[in-house]
FIKE-129062 format. One record per residue: chain; x, y, z of N, C-alpha, C in turn; residue number from 1; residue in three letters. Coordinates in steps of 0.001 Angstrom, whole numbers, plus 500000, padded with zeros to 6 digits. Example, Ala and Ser with C-alpha at 12.3 -4.5 7.8 and 13.67 -1.06 7.14 Angstrom:
- chain, nu, nv, nw, cau, cav, caw, cu, cv, cw, n, res
- A, 513190, 494310, 507800, 512300, 495500, 507800, 513200, 496700, 507800, 1, Ala
- A, 512850, 497750, 507080, 513670, 498940, 507140, 512900, 500030, 507870, 2, Ser
***
This chain:
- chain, nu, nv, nw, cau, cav, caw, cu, cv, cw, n, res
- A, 370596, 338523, 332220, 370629, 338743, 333670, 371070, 340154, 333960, 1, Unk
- A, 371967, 340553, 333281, 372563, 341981, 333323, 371768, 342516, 333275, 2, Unk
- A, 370622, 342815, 332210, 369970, 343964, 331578, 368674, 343556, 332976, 3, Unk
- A, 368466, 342589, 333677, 366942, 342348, 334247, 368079, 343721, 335625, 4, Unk
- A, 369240, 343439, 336060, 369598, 344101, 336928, 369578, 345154, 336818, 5, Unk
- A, 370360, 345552, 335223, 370333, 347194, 335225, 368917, 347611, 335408, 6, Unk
- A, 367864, 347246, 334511, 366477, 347563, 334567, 366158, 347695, 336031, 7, Unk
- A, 366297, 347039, 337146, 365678, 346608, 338657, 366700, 348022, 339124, 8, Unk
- A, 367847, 348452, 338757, 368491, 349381, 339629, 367908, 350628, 339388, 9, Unk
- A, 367243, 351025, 337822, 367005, 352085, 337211, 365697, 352458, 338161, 10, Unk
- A, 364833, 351861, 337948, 363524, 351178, 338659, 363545, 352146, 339888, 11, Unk
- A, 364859, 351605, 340924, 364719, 351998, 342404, 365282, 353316, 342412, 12, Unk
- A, 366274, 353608, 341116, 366530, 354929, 341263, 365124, 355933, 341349, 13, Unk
- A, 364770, 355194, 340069, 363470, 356260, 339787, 362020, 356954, 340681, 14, Unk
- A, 362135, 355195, 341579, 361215, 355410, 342749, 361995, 356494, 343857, 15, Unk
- A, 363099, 356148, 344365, 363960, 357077, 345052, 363770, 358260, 344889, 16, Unk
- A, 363903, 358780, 343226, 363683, 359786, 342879, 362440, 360558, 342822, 17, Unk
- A, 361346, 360108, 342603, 360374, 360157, 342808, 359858, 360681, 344573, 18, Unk
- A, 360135, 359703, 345026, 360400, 359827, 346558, 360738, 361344, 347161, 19, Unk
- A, 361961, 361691, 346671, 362445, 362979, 346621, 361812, 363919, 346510, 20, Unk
- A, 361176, 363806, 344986, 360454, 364586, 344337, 359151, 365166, 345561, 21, Unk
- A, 358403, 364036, 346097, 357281, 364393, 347296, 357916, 364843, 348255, 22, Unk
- A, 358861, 364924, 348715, 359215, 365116, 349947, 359514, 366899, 349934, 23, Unk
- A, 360294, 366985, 348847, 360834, 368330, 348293, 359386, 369189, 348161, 24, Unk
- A, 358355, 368896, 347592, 357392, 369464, 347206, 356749, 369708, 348684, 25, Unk
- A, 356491, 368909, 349467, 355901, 369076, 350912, 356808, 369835, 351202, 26, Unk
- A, 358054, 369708, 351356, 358875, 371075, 352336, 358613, 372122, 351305, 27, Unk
- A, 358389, 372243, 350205, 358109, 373539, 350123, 356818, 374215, 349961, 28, Unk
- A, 355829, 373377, 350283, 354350, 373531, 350031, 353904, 374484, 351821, 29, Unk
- A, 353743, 375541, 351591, 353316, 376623, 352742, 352282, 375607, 353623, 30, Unk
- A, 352247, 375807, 354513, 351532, 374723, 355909, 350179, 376013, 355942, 31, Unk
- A, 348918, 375706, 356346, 348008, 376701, 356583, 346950, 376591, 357460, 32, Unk
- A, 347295, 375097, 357719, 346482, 374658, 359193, 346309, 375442, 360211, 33, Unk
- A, 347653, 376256, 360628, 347349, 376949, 362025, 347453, 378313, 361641, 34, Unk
- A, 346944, 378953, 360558, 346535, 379832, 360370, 345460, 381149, 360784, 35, Unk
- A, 345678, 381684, 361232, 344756, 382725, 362475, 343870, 383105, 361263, 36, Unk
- A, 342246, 382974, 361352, 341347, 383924, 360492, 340205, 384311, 361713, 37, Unk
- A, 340015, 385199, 360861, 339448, 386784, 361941, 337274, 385755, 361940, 38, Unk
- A, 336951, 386418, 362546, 335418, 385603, 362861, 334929, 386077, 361623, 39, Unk
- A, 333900, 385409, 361324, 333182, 385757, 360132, 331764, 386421, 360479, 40, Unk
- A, 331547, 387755, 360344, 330473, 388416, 361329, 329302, 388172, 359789, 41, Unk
- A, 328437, 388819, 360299, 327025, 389186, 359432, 327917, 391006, 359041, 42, Unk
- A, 327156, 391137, 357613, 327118, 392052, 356978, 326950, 393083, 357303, 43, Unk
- A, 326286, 393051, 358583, 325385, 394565, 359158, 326719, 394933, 360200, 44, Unk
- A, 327339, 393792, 360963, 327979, 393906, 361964, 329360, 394288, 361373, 45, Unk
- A, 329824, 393783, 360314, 330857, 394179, 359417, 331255, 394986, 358973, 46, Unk
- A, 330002, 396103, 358500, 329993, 397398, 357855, 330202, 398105, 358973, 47, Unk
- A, 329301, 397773, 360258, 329249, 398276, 361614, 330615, 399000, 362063, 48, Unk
- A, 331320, 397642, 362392, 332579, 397810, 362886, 333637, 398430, 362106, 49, Unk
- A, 333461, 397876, 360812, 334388, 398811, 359542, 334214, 400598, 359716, 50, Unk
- A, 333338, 400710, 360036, 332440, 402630, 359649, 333554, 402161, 361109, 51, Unk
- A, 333153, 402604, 362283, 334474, 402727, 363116, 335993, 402543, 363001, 52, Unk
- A, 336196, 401547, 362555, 337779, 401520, 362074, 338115, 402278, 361321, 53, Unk
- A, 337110, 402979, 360192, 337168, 403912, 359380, 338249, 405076, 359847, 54, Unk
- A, 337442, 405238, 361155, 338241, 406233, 362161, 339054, 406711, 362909, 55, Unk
- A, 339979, 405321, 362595, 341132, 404957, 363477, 342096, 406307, 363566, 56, Unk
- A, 342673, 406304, 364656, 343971, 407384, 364869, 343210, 409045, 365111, 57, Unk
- A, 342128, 409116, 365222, 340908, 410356, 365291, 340274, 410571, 366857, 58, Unk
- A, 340336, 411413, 367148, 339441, 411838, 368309, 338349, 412971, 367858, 59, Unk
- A, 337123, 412712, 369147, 336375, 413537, 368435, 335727, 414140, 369683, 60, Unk
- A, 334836, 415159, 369637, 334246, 415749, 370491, 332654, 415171, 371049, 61, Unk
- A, 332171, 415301, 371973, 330882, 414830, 372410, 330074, 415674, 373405, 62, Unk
- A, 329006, 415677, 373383, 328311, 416089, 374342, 326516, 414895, 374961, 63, Unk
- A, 326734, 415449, 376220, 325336, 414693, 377044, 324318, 415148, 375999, 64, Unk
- A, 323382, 414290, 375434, 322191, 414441, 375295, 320654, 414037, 375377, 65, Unk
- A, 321179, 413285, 376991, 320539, 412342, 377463, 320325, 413672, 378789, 66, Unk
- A, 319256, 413583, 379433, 318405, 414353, 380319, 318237, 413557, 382038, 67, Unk
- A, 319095, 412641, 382468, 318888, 411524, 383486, 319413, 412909, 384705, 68, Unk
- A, 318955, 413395, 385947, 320335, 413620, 386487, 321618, 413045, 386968, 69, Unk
- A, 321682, 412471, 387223, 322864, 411228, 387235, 323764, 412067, 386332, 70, Unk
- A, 323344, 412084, 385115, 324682, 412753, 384038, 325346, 413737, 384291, 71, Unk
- A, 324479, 414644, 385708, 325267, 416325, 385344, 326574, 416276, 385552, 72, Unk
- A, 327324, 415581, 386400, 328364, 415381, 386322, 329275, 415225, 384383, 73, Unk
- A, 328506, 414941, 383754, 329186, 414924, 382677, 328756, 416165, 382093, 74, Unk
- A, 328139, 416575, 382342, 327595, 417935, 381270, 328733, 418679, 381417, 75, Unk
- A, 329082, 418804, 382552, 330310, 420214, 382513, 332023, 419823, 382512, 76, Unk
- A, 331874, 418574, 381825, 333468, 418118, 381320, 333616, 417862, 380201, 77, Unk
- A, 334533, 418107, 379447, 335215, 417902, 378305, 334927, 416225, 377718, 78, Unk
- A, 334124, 415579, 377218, 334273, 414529, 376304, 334855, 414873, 375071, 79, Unk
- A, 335868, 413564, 375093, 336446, 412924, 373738, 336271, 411767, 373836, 80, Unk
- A, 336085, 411336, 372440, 336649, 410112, 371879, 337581, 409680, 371282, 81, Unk
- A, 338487, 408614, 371397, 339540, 408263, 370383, 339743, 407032, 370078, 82, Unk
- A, 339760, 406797, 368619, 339838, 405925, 367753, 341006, 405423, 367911, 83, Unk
- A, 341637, 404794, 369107, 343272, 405018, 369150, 343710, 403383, 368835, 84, Unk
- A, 342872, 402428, 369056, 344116, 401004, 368577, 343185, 400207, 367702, 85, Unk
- A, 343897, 399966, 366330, 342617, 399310, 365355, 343176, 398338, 364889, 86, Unk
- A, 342813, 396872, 364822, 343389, 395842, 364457, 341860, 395164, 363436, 87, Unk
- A, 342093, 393949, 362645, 340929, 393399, 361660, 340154, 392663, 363033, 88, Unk
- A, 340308, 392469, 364152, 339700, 391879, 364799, 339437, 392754, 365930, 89, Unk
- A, 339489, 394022, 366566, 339772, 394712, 367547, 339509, 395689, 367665, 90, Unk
- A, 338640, 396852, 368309, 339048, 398133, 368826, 338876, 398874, 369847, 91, Unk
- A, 339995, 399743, 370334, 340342, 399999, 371813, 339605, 401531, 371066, 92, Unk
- A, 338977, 402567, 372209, 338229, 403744, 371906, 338084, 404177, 373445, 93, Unk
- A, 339484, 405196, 374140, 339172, 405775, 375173, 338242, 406829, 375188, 94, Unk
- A, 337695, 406923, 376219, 336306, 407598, 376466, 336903, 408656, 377485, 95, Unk
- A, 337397, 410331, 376980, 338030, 410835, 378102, 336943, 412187, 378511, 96, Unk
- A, 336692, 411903, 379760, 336043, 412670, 380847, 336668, 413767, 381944, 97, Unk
- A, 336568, 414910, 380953, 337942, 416340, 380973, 339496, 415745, 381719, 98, Unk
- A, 339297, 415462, 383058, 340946, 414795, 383030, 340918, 413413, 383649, 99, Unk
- A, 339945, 412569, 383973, 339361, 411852, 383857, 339878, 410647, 382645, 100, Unk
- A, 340904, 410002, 382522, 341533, 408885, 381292, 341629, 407362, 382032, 101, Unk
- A, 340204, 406975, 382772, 340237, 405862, 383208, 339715, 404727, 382068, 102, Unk
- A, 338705, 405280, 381546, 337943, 404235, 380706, 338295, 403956, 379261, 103, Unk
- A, 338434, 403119, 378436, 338404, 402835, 377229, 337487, 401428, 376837, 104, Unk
- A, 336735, 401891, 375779, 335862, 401008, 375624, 336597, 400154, 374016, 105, Unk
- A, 336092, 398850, 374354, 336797, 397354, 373585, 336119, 396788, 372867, 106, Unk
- A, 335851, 396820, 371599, 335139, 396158, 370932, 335897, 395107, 369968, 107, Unk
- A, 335153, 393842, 369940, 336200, 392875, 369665, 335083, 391864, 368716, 108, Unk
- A, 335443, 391002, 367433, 334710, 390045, 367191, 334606, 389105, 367207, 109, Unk
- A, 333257, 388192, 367588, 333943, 387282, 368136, 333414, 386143, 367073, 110, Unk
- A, 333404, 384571, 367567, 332215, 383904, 366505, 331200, 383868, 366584, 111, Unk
- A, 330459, 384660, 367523, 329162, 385301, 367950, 328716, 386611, 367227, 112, Unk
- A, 329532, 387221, 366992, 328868, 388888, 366635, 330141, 389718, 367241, 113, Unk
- A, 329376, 390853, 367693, 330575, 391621, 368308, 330354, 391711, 369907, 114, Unk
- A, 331746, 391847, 370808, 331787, 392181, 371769, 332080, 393487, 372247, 115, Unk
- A, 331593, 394182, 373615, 331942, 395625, 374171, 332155, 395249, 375712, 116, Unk
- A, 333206, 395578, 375737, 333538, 395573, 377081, 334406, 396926, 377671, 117, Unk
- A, 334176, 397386, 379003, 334759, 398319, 379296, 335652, 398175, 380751, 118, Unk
- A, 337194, 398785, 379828, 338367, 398661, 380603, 338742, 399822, 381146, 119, Unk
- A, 338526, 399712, 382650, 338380, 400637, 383701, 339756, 400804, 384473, 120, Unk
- A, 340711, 401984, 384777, 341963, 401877, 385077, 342008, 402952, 386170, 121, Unk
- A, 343059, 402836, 386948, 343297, 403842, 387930, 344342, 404525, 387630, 122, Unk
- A, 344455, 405518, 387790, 345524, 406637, 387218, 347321, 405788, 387372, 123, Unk
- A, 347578, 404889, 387912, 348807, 404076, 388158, 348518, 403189, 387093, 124, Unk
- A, 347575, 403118, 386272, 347202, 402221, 385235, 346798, 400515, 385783, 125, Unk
- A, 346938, 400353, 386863, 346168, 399324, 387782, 344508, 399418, 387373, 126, Unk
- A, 344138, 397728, 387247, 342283, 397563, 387060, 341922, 398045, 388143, 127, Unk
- A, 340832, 398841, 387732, 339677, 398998, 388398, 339126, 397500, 389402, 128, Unk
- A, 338550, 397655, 390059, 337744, 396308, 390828, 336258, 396079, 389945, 129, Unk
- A, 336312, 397446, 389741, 334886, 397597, 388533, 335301, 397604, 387142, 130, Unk
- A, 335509, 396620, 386311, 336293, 396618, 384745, 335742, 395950, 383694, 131, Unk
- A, 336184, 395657, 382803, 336256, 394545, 381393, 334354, 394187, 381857, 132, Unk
- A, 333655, 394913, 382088, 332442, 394381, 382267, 331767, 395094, 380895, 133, Unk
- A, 330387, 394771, 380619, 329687, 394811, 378881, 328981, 393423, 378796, 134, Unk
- A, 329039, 392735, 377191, 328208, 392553, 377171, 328745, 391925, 375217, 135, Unk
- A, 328091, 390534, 375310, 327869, 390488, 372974, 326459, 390630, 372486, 136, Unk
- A, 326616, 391023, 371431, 325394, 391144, 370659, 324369, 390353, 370695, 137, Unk
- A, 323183, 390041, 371161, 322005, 389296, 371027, 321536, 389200, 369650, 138, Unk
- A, 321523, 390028, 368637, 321538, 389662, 367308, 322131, 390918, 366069, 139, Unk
- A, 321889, 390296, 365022, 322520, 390484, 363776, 322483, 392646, 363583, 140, Unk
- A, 321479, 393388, 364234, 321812, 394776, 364518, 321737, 395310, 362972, 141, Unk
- A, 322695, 396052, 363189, 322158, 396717, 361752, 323378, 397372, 361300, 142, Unk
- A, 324088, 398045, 360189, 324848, 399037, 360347, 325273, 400098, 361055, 143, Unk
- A, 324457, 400695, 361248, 323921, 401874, 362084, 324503, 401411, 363400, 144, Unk
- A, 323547, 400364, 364221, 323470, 399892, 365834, 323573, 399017, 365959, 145, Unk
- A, 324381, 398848, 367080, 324704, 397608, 367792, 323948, 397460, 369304, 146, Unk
- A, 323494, 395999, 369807, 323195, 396561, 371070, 324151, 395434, 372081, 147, Unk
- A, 324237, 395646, 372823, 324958, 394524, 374084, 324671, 394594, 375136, 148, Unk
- A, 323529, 393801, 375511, 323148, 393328, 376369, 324020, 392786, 377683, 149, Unk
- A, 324154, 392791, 378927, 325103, 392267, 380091, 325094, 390931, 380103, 150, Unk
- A, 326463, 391067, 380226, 326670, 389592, 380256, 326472, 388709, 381549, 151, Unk
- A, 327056, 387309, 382223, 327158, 387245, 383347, 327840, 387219, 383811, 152, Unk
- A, 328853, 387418, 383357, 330134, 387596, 384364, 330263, 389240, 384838, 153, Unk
- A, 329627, 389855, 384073, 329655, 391783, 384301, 328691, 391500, 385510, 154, Unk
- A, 327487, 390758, 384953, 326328, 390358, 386538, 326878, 390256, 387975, 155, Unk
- A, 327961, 389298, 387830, 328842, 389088, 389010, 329262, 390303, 389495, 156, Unk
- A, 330613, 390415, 388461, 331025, 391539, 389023, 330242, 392858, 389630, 157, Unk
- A, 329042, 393075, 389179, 328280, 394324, 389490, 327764, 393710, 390806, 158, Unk
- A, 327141, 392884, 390899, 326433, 392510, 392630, 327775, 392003, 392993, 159, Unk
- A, 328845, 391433, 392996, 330291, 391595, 394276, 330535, 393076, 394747, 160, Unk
- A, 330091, 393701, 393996, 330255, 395736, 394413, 329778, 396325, 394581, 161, Unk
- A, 327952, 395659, 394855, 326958, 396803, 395367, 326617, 397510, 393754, 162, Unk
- A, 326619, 397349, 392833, 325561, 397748, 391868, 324991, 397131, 391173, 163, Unk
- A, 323770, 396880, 392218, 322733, 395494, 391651, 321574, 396226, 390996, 164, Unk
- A, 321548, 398081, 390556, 320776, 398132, 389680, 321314, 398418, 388358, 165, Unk
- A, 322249, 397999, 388500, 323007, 397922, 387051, 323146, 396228, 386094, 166, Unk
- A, 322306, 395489, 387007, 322448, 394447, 386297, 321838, 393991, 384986, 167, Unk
- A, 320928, 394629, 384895, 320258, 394667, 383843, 320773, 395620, 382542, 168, Unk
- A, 322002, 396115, 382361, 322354, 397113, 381946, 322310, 396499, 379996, 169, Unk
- A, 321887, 397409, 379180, 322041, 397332, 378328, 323019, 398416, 377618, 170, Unk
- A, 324047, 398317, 376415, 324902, 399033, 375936, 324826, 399213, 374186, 171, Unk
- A, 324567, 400272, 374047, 324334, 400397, 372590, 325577, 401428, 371719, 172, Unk
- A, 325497, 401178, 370758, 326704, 401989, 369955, 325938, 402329, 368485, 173, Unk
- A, 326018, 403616, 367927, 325414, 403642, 366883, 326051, 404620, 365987, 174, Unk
- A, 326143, 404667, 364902, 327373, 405240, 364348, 327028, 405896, 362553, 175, Unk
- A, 327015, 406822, 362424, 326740, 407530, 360913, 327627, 408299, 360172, 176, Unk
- A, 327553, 408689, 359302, 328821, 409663, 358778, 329197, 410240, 359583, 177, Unk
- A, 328032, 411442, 360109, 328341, 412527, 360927, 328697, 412376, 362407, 178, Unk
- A, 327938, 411281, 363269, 327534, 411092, 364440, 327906, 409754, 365217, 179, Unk
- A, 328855, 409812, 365982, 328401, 408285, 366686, 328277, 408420, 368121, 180, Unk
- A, 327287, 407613, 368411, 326766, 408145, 370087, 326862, 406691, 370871, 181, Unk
- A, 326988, 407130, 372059, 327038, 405906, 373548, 326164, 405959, 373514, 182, Unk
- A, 325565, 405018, 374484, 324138, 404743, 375133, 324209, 403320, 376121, 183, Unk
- A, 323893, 404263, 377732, 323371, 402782, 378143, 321713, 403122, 378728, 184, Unk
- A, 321119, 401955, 378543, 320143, 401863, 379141, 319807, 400631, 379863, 185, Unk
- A, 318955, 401092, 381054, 318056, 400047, 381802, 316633, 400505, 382323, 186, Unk
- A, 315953, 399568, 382916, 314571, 400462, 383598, 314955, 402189, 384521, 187, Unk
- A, 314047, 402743, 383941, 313895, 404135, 384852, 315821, 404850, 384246, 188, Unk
- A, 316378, 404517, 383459, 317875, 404915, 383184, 318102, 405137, 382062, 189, Unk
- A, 318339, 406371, 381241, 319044, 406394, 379879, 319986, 406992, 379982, 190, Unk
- A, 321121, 406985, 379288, 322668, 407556, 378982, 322824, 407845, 377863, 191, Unk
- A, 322853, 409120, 377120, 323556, 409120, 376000, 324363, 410121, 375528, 192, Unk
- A, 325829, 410017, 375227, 326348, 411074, 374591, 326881, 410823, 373008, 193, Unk
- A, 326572, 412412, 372647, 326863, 412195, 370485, 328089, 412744, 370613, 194, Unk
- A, 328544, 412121, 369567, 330136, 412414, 369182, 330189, 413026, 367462, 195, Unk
- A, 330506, 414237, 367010, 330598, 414905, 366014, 331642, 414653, 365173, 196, Unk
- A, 331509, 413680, 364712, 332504, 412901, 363432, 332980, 413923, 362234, 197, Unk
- A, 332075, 414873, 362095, 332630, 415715, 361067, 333803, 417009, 361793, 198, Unk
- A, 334345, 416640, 363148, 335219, 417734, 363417, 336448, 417417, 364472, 199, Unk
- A, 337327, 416183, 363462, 338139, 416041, 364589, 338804, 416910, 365422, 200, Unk
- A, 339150, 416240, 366758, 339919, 416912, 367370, 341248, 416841, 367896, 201, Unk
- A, 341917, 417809, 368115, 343384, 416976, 368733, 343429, 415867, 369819, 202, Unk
- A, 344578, 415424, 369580, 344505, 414122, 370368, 344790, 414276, 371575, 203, Unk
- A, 344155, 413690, 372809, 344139, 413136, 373915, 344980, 412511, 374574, 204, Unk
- A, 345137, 413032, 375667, 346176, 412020, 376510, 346430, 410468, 376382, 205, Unk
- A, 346738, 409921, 376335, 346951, 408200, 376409, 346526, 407560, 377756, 206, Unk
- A, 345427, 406598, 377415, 344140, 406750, 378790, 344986, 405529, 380077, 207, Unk
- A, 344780, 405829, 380873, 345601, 405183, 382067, 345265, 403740, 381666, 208, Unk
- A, 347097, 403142, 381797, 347050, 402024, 381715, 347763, 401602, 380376, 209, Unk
- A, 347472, 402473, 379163, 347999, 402368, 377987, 348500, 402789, 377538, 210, Unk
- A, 349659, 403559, 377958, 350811, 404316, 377721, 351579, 403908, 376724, 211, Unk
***
């Protein structure tokens, strides 16, 4: 009778112990469920966005080389670009127009492709009424180019403000060792300015809003 008891106590130790044993292993086994992972883009869009991040902390010089009149206003101001906030999922790239530090353009990825949106500020760093409007990728693009098409909520916003020939707006980004250029286009409208990657420049004010 003794030995059936000792045996039955050993038994529950062992399960006990055992017991332990799982419990100990779960508290120390890392949890990974709510783990943040970045979108998983296509290859073209990857390299895309990488060749930009490349560039992070860089400003660069640009000029109009688009022929619309609409632009002259830009011909005779100072463009920069700056590579100024770079995260694996993110990048902020103010667009400064000689003293002019309202705009910075946002490119972000999403589980779609990539997004561009442009964040429009007033010198108090207050939104624009005209802002965060752009556009995601319609497809897979290339290294080189991206295009972004308007979205509908930019749709909105552009006819609530009277620019209903901007609804159709398309936004392109294209990017090489040497060169990366804006571009918007729509019917009867092209925009484009190149940016000279081989010659940074000093850095730029900190564009309203992002101080």
């Amino acid at each position: 009778m003794f030995f059936i008891e000792f045996s039955m106590e050993n038994i529950m130790k062992t399960i006990t112990l055992t017991r332990l044993g799982i419990v100990g292993l779960m508290m120390a086994t890392p949890v990974f469920a709510h783990a943040a992972t970045e979108p998983a883009l296509a290859m073209a869009q990857e390299t895309f966005f990488n060749q930009l991040a490349s560039h992070c902390g860089k400003a660069f010089a640009g000029k109009v080389v688009s022929t619309d009149s609409a632009d002259a206003a830009f011909r005779d101001k100072a463009l920069v670009m700056h590579v100024r906030e770079c995260s694996d999922t993110e990048l902020k790239i103010p667009f400064h127009v000689g003293d002019d530090h309202s705009r910075t353009w946002v490119i972000t990825k999403t589980t779609q492709g990539l997004r561009l949106k442009h964040d429009h500020r007033h010198q108090d760093g207050t939104e624009d009424k005209v802002t965060m409007y752009g556009g995601d990728t319609a497809s897979v693009g290339s290294s080189q180019k991206q295009s972004f098409p308007i979205d509908q909520a930019s749709i909105d916003n552009f006819m609530q403000n009277g620019l209903t020939k901007s609804v159709t707006n398309v936004w392109h980004m294209e990017v090489t060792p040497s060169t990366f250029s804006y571009l918007l286009t729509r019917e009867n409208r092209h925009f484009q300015v190149d940016f000279d990657l081989s010659q940074p420049q000093p850095l730029p004010p900190a564009p309203w809003g992002h101080e």
